[in-house]
C-alpha positions as a Markdown table, in Angstrom:
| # | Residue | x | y | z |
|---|---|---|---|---|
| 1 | Unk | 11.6 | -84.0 | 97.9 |
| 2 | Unk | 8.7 | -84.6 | 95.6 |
| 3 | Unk | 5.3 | -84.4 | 96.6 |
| 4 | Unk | 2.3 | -85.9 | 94.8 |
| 5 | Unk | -0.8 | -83.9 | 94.3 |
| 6 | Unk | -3.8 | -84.7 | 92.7 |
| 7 | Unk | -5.3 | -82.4 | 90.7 |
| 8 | Unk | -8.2 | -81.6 | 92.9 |
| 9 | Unk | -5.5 | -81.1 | 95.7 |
| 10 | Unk | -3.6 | -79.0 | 92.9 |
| 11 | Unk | -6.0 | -76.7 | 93.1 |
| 12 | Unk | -7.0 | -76.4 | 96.8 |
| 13 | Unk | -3.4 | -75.3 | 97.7 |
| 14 | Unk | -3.2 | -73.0 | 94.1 |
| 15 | Unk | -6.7 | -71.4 | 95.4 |
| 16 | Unk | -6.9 | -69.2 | 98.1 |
| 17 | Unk | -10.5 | -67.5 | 99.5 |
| 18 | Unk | -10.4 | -63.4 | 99.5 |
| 19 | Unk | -12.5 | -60.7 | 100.7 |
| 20 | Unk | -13.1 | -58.9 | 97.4 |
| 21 | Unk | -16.2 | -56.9 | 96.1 |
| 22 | Unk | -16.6 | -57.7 | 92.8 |
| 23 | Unk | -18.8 | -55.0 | 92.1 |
| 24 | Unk | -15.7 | -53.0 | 92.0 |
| 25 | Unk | -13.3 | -51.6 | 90.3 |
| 26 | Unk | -9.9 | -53.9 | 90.6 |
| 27 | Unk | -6.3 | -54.0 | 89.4 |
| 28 | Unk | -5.2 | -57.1 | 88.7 |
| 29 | Unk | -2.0 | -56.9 | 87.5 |
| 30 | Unk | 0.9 | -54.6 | 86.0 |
| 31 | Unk | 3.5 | -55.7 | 83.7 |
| 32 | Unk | 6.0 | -54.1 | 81.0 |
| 33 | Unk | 9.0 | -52.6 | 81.5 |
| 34 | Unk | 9.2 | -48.7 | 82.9 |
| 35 | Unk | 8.9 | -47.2 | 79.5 |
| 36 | Unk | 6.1 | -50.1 | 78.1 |
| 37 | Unk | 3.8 | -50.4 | 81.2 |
| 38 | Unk | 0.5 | -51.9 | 81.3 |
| 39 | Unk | -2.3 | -52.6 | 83.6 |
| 40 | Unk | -4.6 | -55.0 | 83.8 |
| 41 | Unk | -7.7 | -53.8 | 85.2 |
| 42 | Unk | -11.5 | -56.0 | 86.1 |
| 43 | Unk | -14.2 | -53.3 | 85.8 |
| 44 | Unk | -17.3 | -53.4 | 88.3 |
| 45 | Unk | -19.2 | -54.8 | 85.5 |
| 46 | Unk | -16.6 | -58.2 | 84.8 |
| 47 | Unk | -15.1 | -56.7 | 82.0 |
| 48 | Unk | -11.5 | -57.1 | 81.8 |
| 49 | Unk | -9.3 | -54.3 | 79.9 |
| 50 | Unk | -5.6 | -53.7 | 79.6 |
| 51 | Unk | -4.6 | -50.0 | 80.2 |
| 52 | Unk | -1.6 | -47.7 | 79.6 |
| 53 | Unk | -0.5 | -44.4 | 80.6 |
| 54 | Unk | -2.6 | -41.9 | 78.5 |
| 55 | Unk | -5.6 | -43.9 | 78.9 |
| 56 | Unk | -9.0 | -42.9 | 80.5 |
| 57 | Unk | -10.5 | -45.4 | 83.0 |
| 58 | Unk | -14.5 | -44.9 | 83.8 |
| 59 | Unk | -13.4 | -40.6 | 82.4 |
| 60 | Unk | -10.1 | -40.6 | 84.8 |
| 61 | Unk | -6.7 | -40.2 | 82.6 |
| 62 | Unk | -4.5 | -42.8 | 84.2 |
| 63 | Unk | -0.9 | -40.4 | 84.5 |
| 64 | Unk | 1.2 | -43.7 | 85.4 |
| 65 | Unk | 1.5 | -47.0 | 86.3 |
| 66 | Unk | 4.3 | -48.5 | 88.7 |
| 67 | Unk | 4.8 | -52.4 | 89.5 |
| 68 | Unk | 0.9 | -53.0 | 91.6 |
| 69 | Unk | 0.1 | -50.1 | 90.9 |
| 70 | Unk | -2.1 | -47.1 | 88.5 |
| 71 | Unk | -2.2 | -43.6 | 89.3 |
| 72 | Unk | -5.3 | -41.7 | 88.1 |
| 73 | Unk | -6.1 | -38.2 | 87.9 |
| 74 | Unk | -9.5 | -37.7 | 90.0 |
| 75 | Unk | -10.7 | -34.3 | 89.7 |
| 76 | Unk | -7.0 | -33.0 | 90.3 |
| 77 | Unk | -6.0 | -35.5 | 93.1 |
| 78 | Unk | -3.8 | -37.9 | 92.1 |
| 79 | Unk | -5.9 | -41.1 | 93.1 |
| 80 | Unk | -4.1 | -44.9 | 93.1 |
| 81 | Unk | -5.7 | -48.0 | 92.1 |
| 82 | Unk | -3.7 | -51.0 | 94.0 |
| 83 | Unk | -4.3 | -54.5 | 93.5 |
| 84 | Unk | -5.7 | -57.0 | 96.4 |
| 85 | Unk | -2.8 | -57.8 | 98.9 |
């Protein structure tokens, strides 16, 4: 079964509304394989950056990053940075 959409319909179904403060600090995405992870990360400010274990975000070393996730050191306290569900 096909369906045809236009491309103004594309992107009505392709676009979904959040709740999301983006004066935040926000994961968007991991990727990489468990040796070779990477995060993708939108800082408060709009900046994007990509990130990897050994990294500092905002003075925090990041100590690891699973699949949707980043771990970061926070004063002693391992702290995690999830992306939007």
């Amino acid at each position: 079964m096909t369906q045809d959409l236009t491309v103004g319909a594309a992107g009505k179904h392709a676009t979904l509304d959040a709740d999301i403060d983006l004066s935040k600090t926000m994961l968007l995405g991991t990727s990489g394989g468990a040796s070779q992870m990477r995060a993708l990360i939108r800082l408060g400010g709009g900046e994007i950056v990509s990130k990897s274990v050994g990294d500092d975000l905002k003075g925090h070393p990041i100590v690891a990053i699973d699949p949707g996730k980043v771990i970061l050191n926070i004063d002693g306290t391992a702290t995690a940075l999830v992306g939007p569900s």
